[in-house]
N, C-alpha and C positions, 0 to 999 in steps of 0.2 A: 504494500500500500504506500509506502513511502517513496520507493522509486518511484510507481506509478503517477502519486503528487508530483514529484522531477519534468517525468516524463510529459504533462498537463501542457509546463511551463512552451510548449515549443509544439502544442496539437492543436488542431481544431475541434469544433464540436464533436464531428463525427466520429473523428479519431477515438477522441476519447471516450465515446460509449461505445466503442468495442474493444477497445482496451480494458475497459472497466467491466466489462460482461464476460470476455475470458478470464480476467483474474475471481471476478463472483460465482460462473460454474467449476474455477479451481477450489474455491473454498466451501460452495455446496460440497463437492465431492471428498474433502478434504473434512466433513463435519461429520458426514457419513459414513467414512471410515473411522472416525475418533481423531481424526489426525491433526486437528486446527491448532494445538499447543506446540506442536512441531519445533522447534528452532529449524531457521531456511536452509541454513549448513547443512542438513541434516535431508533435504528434500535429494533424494537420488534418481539415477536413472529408472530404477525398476518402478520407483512412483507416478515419474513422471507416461513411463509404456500404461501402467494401470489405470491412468486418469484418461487416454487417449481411450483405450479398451472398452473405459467408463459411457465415454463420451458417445462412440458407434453405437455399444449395446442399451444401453439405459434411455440414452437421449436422441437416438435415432440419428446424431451427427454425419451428411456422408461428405464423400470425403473433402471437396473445397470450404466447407465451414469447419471442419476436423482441423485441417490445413491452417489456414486464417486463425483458427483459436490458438494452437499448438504456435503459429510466429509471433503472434501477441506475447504471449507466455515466453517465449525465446530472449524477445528484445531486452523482457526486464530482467529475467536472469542473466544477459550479458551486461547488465548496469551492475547487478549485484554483486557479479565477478571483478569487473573494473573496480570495484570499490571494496574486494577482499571481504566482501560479506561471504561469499558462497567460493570453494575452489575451483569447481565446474561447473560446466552448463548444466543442468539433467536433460534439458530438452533437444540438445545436440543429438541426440541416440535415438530419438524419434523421425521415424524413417516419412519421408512424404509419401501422402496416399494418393492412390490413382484420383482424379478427377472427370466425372463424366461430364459428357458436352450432348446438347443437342436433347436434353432431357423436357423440357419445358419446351408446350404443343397451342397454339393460338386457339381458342375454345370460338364455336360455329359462332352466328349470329345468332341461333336458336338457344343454343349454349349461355349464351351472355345474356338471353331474356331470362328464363330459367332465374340463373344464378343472382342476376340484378331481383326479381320480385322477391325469391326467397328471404335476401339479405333487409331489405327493403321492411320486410314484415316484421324479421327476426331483429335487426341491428338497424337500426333505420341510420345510427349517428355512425356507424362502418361503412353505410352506403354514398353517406355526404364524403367523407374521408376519402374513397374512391375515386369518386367524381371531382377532385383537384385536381390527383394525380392524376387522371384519367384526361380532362380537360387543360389541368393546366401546365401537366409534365412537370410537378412539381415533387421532389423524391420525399420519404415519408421524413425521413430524418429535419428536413427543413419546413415540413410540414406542420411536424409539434412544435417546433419555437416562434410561428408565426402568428401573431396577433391581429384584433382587429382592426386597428389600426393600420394595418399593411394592406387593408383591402380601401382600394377607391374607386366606386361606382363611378361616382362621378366622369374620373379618368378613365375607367374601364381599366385598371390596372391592380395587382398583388406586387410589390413590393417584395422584395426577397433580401433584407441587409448581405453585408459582405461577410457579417460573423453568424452569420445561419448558413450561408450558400458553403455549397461543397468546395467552390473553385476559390474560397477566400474573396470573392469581387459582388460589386452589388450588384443587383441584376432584377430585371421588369416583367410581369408575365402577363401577358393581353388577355382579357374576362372574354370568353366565347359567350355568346348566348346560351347556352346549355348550363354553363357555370354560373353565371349571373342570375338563370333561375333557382339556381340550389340555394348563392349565397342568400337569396332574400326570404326562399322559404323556411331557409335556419334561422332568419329573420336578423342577422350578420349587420343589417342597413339600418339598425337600433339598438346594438350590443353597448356594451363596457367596451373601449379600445382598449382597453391596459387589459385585457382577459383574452385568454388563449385561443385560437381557432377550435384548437381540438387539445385542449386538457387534458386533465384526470377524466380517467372513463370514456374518453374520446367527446364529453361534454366543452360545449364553449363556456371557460371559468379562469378564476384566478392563481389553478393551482396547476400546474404543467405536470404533463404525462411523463414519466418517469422514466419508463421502455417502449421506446418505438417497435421493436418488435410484437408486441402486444397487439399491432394493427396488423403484422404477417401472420399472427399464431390465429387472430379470429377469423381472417382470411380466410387459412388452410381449414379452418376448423367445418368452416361454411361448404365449401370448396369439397371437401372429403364428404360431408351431410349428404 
């Protein structure tokens, strides 16, 4: 955790919630064995292969997220090393896993009715959440730190700061008509500006969503339904 703090010092948003989300399923995994009183010295290879193991079997991990969490995990053991915390990497021993390609299939028009009424019914505020990024190619990550404030009818424009955008730059997204009906039947054209587009709970509030991926997990949840 303290590297991690370090490491803050020189990331962007993004970065740092996946940073923070590999070193959180090390420590889930790491409660669950008994092992969180650990000293770090002390974390080894063979721990580091079993939390990998963890990750496939328990959490369904395949392999480019396996990957991605396992480099996360790498960079701050080599801070730990540079700084005579730890003698070795553990994670140097962790062999990279095949990565599939080509897995993910563009669902019919019929497909997308379906799925949009379901959601609709089920999630109505998952449905709105869609329809940004849907319309406005806006990625989910930048999605939850965006305010109302950042929405101008007026202009026909979202607003996207350069410390929310992935690329570090500020940047404009044009209101389709389609989006423009969404924002107003969230009713968005009469909010709190200081309160989040999509919040806690994926509600528009003053308290920010925690885990973006919470909007992939109800996705797939829907998606698999």
């Amino acid at each position: 955790q303290d590297v991690l703090e370090i490491k803050y010092l020189t990331m962007r948003l993004r970065s740092r919630q996946s940073y923070k989300h590999a070193l959180d399923m090390l420590s889930k995994w790491m409660i669950e064995k008994g092992l969180l009183k650990m000293e770090v010295g002390d974390f080894q290879k063979k721990h580091a292969i079993e939390f990998v193991d963890w990750l496939q079997k328990e959490k369904s991990y395949k392999g480019k997220t396996t990957n991605s969490t396992v480099g996360y995990l790498k960079t701050l053991f080599y801070m730990l090393v540079e700084r005579d915390i730890c003698k070795k990497n553990p994670f140097t021993a962790v062999k990279k896993l095949k990565e599939e390609d080509g897995k993910n299939v563009a669902f019919t028009p019929k497909e997308v009715e379906r799925v949009t009424t379901y959601m609709k019914r089920v999630n109505i505020r998952l449905f709105y959440a869609t329809q940004f990024v849907r319309y406005g190619f806006i990625r989910k990550t930048e999605l939850t730190n965006l305010k109302v404030r950042n929405i101008s009818l007026r202009n026909h424009t979202i607003t996207i700061p350069a410390e929310v955008s992935k690329t570090g730059k500020h940047d404009c997204v044009t209101i389709p008509k389609s989006l423009e009906k969404i924002i107003i039947e969230m009713g968005l054209d009469h909010a709190n500006p200081d309160h989040y587009i999509f919040g806690k709970g994926l509600e528009t509030c003053n308290s920010k969503l925690r885990r973006t991926a919470d909007i992939s997990d109800a996705h797939r949840e829907i998606i698999e339904t």
